[in-house]
C-alpha positions as CSV (number, residue, x, y, z in Angstrom):
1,X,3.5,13.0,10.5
2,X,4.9,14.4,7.5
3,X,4.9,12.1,4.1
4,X,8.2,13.9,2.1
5,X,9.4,11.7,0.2
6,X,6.3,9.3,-0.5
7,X,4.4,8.7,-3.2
8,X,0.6,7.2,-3.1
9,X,-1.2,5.8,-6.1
10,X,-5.2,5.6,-6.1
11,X,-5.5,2.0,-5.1
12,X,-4.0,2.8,-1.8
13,X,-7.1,5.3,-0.5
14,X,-9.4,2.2,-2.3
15,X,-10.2,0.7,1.2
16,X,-10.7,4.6,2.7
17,X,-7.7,4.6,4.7
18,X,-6.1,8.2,5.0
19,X,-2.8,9.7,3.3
20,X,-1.7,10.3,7.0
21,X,-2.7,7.0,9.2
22,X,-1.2,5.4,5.8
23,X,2.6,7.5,6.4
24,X,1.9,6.7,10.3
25,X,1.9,3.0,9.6
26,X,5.4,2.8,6.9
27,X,7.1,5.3,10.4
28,X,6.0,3.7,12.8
29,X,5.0,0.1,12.1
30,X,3.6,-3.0,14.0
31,X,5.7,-5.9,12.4
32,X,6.1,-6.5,8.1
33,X,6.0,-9.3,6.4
34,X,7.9,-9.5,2.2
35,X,5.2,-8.9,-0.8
36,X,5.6,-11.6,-3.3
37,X,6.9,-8.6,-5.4
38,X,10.3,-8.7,-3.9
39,X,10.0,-5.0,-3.7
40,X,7.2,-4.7,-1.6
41,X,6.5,-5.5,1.7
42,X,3.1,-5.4,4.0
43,X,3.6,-3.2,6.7
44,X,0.9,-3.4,10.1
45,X,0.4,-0.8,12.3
46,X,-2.3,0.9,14.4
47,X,-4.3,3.9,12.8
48,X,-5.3,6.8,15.1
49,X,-8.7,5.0,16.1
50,X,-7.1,1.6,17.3
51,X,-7.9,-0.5,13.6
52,X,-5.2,-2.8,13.0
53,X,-4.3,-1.6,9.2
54,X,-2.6,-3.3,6.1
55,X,0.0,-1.2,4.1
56,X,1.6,-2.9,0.8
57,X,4.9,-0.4,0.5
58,X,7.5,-0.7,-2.3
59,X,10.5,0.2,-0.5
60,X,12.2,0.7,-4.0
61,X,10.2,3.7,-5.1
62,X,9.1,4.6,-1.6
63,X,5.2,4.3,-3.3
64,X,2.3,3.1,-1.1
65,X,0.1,1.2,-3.4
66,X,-2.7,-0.8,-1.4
67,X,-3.8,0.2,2.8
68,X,-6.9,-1.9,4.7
69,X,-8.1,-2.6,8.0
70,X,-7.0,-6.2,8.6
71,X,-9.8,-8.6,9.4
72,X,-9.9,-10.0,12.7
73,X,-10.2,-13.5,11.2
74,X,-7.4,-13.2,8.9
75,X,-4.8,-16.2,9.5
76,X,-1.3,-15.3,10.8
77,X,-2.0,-11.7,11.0
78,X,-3.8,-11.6,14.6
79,X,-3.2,-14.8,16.0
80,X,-0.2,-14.0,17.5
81,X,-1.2,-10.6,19.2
Protein backbone atom coordinates (compact mmCIF):
# COMPACT_ATOMS: atom_id res chain seq x y z
CA UNK A 1 0.00 0.00 0.00
CA UNK A 2 1.39 3.16 -1.10
CA UNK A 3 0.93 6.45 1.34
CA UNK A 4 1.16 9.44 -1.67
CA UNK A 5 -0.41 11.95 -0.57
CA UNK A 6 -0.21 11.50 3.42
CA UNK A 7 1.41 13.12 5.85
CA UNK A 8 2.41 11.50 9.47
CA UNK A 9 3.52 13.63 12.40
CA UNK A 10 5.65 11.85 15.35
CA UNK A 11 2.74 11.24 17.70
CA UNK A 12 1.26 8.85 15.24
CA UNK A 13 4.34 6.09 15.44
CA UNK A 14 4.12 7.05 19.58
CA UNK A 15 2.13 3.78 20.18
CA UNK A 16 4.65 1.71 17.61
CA UNK A 17 2.28 1.29 14.93
CA UNK A 18 3.92 1.27 11.41
CA UNK A 19 3.82 4.06 8.52
CA UNK A 20 2.19 1.14 6.39
CA UNK A 21 -0.41 -0.84 8.75
CA UNK A 22 -1.17 2.96 9.61
CA UNK A 23 -2.00 3.94 5.39
CA UNK A 24 -3.64 0.23 5.40
CA UNK A 25 -6.11 1.25 8.01
CA UNK A 26 -7.25 5.20 6.41
CA UNK A 27 -7.63 2.55 2.70
CA UNK A 28 -9.16 0.07 3.87
CA UNK A 29 -10.91 0.67 7.14
CA UNK A 30 -13.12 -1.22 9.69
CA UNK A 31 -15.86 1.44 10.59
CA UNK A 32 -14.97 5.47 11.73
CA UNK A 33 -16.32 7.32 14.23
CA UNK A 34 -16.03 11.89 14.07
CA UNK A 35 -12.91 13.30 16.29
CA UNK A 36 -14.19 16.05 18.45
CA UNK A 37 -11.90 18.16 16.13
CA UNK A 38 -14.54 18.29 13.44
CA UNK A 39 -11.73 17.53 11.10
CA UNK A 40 -10.63 14.44 12.31
CA UNK A 41 -12.05 11.29 12.53
CA UNK A 42 -10.93 7.76 14.23
CA UNK A 43 -10.58 5.24 11.70
CA UNK A 44 -10.48 1.12 12.94
CA UNK A 45 -9.12 -1.41 10.96
CA UNK A 46 -7.10 -4.62 11.12
CA UNK A 47 -3.17 -4.44 10.96
CA UNK A 48 -1.32 -7.20 9.17
CA UNK A 49 -1.04 -9.43 12.46
CA UNK A 50 -4.91 -9.34 13.31
CA UNK A 51 -4.64 -6.22 16.20
CA UNK A 52 -7.66 -4.19 16.01
CA UNK A 53 -5.90 -0.58 15.57
CA UNK A 54 -6.94 3.10 16.29
CA UNK A 55 -6.10 5.81 13.59
CA UNK A 56 -7.03 9.62 14.45
CA UNK A 57 -6.92 11.05 10.54
CA UNK A 58 -7.58 14.78 9.61
CA UNK A 59 -9.31 14.30 6.48
CA UNK A 60 -8.66 18.17 5.84
CA UNK A 61 -4.88 17.91 5.55
CA UNK A 62 -4.90 14.20 4.85
CA UNK A 63 -2.26 14.06 8.22
CA UNK A 64 -2.30 10.95 10.41
CA UNK A 65 -1.62 12.26 13.85
CA UNK A 66 -2.23 9.43 16.62
CA UNK A 67 -2.47 5.10 15.67
CA UNK A 68 -2.98 2.40 18.75
CA UNK A 69 -4.06 -1.06 19.22
CA UNK A 70 -7.49 -0.74 20.67
CA UNK A 71 -7.95 -2.34 24.03
CA UNK A 72 -10.21 -5.21 24.19
CA UNK A 73 -12.11 -3.55 27.08
CA UNK A 74 -12.59 -0.35 25.53
CA UNK A 75 -16.51 0.57 25.55
CA UNK A 76 -18.30 0.85 22.09
CA UNK A 77 -15.33 -0.04 20.20
CA UNK A 78 -15.57 -4.06 20.47
CA UNK A 79 -18.72 -4.65 21.78
CA UNK A 80 -20.43 -4.81 18.78
CA UNK A 81 -17.98 -7.16 16.75
Amino acid sequence: MSDTGLSFTASAFKHGVDRETIASIIADLLFMKYHSSHTAIILYGFASDGKMIEVAYDFQTRTAFHAMPVKPSKKGINDGI
